[in-house]
mmCIF file as gemmi writes it, N, C-alpha and C atoms, coordinates in Angstrom:
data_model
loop_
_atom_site.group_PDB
_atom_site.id
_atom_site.type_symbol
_atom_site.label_atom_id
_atom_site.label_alt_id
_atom_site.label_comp_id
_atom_site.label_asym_id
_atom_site.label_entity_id
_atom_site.label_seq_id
_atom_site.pdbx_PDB_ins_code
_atom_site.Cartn_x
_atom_site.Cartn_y
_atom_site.Cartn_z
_atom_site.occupancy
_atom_site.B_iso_or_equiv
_atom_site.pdbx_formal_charge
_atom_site.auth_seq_id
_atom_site.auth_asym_id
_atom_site.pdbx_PDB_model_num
ATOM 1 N N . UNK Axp A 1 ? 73.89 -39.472 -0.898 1 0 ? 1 A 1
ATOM 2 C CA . UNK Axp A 1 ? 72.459 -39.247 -0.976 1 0 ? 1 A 1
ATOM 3 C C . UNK Axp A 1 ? 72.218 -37.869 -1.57 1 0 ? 1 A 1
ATOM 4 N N . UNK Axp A 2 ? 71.374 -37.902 -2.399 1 0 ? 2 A 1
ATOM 5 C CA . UNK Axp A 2 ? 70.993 -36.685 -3.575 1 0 ? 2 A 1
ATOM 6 C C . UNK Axp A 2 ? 69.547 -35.683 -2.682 1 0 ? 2 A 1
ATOM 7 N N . UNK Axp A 3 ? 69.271 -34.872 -2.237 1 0 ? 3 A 1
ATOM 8 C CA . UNK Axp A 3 ? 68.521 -34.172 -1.88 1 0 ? 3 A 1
ATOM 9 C C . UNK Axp A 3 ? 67.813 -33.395 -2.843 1 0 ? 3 A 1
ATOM 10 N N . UNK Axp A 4 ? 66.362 -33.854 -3.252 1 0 ? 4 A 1
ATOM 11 C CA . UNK Axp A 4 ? 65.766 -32.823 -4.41 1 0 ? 4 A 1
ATOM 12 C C . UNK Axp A 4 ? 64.547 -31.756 -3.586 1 0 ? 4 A 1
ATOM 13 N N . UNK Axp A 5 ? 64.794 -31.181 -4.014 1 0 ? 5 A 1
ATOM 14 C CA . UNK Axp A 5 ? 63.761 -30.043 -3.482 1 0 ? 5 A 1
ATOM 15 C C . UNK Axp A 5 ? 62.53 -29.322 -4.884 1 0 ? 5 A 1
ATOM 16 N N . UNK Axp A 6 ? 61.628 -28.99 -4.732 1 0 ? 6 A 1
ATOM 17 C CA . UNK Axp A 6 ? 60.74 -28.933 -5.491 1 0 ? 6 A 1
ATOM 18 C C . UNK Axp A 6 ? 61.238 -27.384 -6.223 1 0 ? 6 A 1
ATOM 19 N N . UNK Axp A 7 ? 61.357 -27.178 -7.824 1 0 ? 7 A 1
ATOM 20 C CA . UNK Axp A 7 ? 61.36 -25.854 -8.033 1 0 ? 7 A 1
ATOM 21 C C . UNK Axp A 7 ? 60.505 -25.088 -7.86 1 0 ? 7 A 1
ATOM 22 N N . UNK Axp A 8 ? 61.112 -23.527 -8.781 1 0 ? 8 A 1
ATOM 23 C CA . UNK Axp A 8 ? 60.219 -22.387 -8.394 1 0 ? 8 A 1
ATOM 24 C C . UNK Axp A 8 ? 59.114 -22.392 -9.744 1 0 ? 8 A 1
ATOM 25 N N . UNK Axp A 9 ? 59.716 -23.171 -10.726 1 0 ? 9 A 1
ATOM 26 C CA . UNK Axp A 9 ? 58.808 -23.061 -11.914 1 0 ? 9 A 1
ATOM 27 C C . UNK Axp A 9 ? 59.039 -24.353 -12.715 1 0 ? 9 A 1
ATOM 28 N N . UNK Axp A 10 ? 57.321 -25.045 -12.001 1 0 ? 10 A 1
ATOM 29 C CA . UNK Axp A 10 ? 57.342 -26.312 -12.667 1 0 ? 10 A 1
ATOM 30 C C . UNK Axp A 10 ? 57.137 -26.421 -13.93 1 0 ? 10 A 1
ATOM 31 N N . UNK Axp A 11 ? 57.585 -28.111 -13.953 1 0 ? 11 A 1
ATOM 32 C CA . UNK Axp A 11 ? 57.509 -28.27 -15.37 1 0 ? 11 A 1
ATOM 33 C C . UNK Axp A 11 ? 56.507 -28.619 -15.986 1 0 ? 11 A 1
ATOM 34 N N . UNK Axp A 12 ? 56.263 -28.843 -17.141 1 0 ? 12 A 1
ATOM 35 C CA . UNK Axp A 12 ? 54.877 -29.168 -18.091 1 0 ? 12 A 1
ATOM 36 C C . UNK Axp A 12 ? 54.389 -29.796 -17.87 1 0 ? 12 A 1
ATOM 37 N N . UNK Axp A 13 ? 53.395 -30.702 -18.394 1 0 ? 13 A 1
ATOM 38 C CA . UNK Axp A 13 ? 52.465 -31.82 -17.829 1 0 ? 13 A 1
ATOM 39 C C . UNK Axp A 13 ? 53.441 -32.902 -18.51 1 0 ? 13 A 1
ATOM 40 N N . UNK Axp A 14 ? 54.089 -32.827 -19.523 1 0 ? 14 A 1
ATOM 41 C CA . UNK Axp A 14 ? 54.581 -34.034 -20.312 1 0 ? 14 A 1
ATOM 42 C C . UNK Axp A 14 ? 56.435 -33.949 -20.349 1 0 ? 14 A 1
ATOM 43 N N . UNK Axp A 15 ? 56.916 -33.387 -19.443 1 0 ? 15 A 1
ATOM 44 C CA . UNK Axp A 15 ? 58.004 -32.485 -19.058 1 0 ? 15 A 1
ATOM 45 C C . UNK Axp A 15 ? 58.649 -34.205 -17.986 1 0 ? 15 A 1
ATOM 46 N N . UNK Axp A 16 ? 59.895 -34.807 -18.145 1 0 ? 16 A 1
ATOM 47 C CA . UNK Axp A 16 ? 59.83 -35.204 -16.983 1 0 ? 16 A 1
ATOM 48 C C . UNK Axp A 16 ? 59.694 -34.726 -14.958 1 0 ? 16 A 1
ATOM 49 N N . UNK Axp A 17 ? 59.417 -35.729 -14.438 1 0 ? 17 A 1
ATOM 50 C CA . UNK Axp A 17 ? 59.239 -34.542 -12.843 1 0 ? 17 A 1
ATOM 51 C C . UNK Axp A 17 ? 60.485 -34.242 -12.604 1 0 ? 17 A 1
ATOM 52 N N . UNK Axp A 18 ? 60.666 -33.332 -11.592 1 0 ? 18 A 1
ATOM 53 C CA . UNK Axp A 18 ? 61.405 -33.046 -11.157 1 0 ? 18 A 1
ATOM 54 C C . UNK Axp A 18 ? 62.81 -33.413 -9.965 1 0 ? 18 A 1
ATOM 55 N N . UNK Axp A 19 ? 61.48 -34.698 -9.513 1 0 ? 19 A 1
ATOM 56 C CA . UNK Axp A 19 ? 61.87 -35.629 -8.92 1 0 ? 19 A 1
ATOM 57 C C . UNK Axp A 19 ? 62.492 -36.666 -8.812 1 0 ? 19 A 1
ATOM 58 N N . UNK Axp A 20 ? 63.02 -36.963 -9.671 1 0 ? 20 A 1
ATOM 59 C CA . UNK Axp A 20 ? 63.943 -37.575 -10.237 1 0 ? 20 A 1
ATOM 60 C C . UNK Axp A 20 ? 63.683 -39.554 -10.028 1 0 ? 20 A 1
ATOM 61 N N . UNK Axp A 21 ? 62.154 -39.485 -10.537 1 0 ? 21 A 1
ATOM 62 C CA . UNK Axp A 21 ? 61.125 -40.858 -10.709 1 0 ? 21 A 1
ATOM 63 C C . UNK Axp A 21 ? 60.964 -41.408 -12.035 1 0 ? 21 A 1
ATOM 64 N N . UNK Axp A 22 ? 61.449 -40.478 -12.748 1 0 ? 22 A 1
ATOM 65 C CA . UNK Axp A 22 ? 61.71 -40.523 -14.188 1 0 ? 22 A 1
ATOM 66 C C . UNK Axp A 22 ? 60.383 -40.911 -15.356 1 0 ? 22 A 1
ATOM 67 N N . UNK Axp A 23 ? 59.348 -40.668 -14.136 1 0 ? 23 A 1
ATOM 68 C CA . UNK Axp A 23 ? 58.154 -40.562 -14.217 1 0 ? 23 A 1
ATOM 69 C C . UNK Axp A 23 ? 57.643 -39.156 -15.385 1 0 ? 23 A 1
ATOM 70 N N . UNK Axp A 24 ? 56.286 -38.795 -16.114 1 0 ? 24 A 1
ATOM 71 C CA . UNK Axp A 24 ? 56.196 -37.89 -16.405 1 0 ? 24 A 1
ATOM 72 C C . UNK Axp A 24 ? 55.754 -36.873 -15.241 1 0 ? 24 A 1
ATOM 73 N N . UNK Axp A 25 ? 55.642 -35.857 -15.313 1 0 ? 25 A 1
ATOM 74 C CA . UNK Axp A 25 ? 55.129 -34.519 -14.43 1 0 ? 25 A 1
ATOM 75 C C . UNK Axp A 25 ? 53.693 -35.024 -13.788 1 0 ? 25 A 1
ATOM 76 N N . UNK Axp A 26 ? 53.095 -35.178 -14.889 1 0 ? 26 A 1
ATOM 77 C CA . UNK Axp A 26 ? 51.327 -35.272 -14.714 1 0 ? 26 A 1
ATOM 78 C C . UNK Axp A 26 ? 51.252 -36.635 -14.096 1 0 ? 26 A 1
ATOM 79 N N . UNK Axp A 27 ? 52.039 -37.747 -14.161 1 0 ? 27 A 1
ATOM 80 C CA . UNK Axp A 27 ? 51.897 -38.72 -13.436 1 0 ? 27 A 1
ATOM 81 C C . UNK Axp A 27 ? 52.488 -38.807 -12.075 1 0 ? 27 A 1
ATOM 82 N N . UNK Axp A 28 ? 53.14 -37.755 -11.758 1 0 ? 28 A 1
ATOM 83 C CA . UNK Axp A 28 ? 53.682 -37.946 -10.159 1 0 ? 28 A 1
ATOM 84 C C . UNK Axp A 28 ? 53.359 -37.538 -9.586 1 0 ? 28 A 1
ATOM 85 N N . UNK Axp A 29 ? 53.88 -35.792 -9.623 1 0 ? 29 A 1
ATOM 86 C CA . UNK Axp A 29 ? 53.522 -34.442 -8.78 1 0 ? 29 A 1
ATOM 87 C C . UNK Axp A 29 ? 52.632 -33.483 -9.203 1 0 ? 29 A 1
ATOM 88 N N . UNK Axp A 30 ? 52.254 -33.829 -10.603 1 0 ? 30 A 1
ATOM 89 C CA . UNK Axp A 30 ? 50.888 -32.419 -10.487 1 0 ? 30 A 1
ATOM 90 C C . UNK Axp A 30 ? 49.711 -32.581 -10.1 1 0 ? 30 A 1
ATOM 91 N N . UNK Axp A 31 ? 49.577 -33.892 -9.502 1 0 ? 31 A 1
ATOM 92 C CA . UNK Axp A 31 ? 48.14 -34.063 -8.561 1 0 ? 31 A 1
ATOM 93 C C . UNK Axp A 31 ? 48.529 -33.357 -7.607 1 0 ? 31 A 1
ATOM 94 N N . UNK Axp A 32 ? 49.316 -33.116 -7.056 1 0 ? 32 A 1
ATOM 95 C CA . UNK Axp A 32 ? 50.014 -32.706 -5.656 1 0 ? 32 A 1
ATOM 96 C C . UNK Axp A 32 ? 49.862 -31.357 -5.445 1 0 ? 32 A 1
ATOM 97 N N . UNK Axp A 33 ? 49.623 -30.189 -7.313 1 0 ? 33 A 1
ATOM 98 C CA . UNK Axp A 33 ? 49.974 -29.355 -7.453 1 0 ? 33 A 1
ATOM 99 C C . UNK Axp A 33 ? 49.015 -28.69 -6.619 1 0 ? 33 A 1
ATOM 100 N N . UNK Axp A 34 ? 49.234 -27.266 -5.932 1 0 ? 34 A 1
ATOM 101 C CA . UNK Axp A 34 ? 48.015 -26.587 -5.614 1 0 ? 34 A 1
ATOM 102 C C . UNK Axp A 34 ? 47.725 -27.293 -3.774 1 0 ? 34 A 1
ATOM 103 N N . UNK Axp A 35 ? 47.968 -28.155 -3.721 1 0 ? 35 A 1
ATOM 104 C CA . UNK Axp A 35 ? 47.338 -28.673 -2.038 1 0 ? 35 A 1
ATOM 105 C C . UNK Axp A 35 ? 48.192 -27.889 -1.267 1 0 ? 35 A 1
ATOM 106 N N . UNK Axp A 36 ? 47.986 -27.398 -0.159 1 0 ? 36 A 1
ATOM 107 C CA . UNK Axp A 36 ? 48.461 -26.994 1.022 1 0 ? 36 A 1
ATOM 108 C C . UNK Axp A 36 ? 49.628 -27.59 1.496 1 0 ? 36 A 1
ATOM 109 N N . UNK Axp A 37 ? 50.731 -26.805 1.743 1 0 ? 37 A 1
ATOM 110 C CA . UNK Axp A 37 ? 52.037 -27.412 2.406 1 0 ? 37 A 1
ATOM 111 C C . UNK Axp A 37 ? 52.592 -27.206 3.823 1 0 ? 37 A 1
ATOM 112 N N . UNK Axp A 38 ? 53.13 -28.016 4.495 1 0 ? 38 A 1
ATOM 113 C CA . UNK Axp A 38 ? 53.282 -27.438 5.704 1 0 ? 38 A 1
ATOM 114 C C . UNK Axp A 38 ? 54.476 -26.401 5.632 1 0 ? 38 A 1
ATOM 115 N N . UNK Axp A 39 ? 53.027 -25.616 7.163 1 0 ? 39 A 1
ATOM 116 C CA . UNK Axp A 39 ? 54.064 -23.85 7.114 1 0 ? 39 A 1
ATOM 117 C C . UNK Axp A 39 ? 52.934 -23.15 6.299 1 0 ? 39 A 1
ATOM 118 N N . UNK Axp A 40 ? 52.54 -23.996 5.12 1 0 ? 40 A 1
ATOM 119 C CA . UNK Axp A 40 ? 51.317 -22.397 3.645 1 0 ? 40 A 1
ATOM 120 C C . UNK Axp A 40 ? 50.258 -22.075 4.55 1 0 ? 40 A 1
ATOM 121 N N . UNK Axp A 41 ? 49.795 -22.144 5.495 1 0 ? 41 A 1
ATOM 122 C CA . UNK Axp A 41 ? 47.921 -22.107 5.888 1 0 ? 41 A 1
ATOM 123 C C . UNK Axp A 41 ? 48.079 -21.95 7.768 1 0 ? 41 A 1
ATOM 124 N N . UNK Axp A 42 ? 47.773 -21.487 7.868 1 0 ? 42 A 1
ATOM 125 C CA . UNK Axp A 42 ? 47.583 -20.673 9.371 1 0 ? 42 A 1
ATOM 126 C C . UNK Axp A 42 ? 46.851 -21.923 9.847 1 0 ? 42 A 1
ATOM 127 N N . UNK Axp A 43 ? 47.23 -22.428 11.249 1 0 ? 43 A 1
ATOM 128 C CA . UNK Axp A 43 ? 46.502 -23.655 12.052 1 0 ? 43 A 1
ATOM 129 C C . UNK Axp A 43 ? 45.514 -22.838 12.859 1 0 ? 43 A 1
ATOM 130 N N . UNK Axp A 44 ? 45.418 -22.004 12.971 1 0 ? 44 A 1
ATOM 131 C CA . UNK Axp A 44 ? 44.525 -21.327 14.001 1 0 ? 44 A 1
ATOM 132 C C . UNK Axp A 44 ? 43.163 -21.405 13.174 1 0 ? 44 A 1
ATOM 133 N N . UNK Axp A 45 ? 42.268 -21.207 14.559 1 0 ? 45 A 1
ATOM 134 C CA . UNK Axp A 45 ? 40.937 -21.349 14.129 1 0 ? 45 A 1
ATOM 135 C C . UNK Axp A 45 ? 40.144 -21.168 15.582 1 0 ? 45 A 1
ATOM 136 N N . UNK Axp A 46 ? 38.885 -20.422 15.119 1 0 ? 46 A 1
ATOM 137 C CA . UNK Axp A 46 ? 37.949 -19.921 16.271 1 0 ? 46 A 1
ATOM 138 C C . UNK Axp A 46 ? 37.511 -21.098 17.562 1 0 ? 46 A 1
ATOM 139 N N . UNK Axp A 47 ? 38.219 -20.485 18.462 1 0 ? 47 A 1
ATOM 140 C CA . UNK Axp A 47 ? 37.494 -21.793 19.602 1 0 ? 47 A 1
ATOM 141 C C . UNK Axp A 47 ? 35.753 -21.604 20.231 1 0 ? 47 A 1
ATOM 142 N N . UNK Axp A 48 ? 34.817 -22.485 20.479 1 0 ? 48 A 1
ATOM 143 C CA . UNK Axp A 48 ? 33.941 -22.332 20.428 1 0 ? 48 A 1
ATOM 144 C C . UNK Axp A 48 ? 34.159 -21.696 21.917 1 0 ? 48 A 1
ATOM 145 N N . UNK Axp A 49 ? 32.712 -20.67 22.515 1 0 ? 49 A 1
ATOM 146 C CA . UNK Axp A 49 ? 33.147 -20.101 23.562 1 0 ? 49 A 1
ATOM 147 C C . UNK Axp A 49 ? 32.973 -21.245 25.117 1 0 ? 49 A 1
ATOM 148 N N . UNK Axp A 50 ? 31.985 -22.101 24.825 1 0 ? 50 A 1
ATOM 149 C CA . UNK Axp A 50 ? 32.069 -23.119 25.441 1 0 ? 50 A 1
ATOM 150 C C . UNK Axp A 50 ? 32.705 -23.891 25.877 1 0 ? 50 A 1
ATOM 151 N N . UNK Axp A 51 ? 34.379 -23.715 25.395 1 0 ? 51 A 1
ATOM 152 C CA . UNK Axp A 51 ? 35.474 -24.677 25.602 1 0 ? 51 A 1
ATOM 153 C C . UNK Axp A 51 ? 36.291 -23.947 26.545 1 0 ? 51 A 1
ATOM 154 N N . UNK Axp A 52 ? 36.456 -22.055 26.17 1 0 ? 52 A 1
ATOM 155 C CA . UNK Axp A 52 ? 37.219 -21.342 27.066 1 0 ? 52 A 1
ATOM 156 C C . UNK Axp A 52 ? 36.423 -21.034 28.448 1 0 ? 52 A 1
């Protein structure tokens, strides 16, 4: 079993992915590009005082 992990510098829009879907870039993973990953974005958030 082959383990792919995402690089540090993607490829083009017309580049195959990286992923090895043999798909182009723009058709797999660059919708993906830019969204939040788990671990990127702090879960915390203000509790209303009504709850504490």
């Amino acid at each position: 079993m082959t383990i792919t992990t995402q690089p540090h510098v993607l490829p083009s829009a017309n580049d195959l992915c990286w992923c090895g879907s043999g798909r182009k870039f723009k058709r797999c993973h660059k919708p993906l590009e830019g969204r939040v990953q788990a671990g990127a974005g702090s879960p915390r958030r203000n509790v209303p005082a009504q709850i504490i």
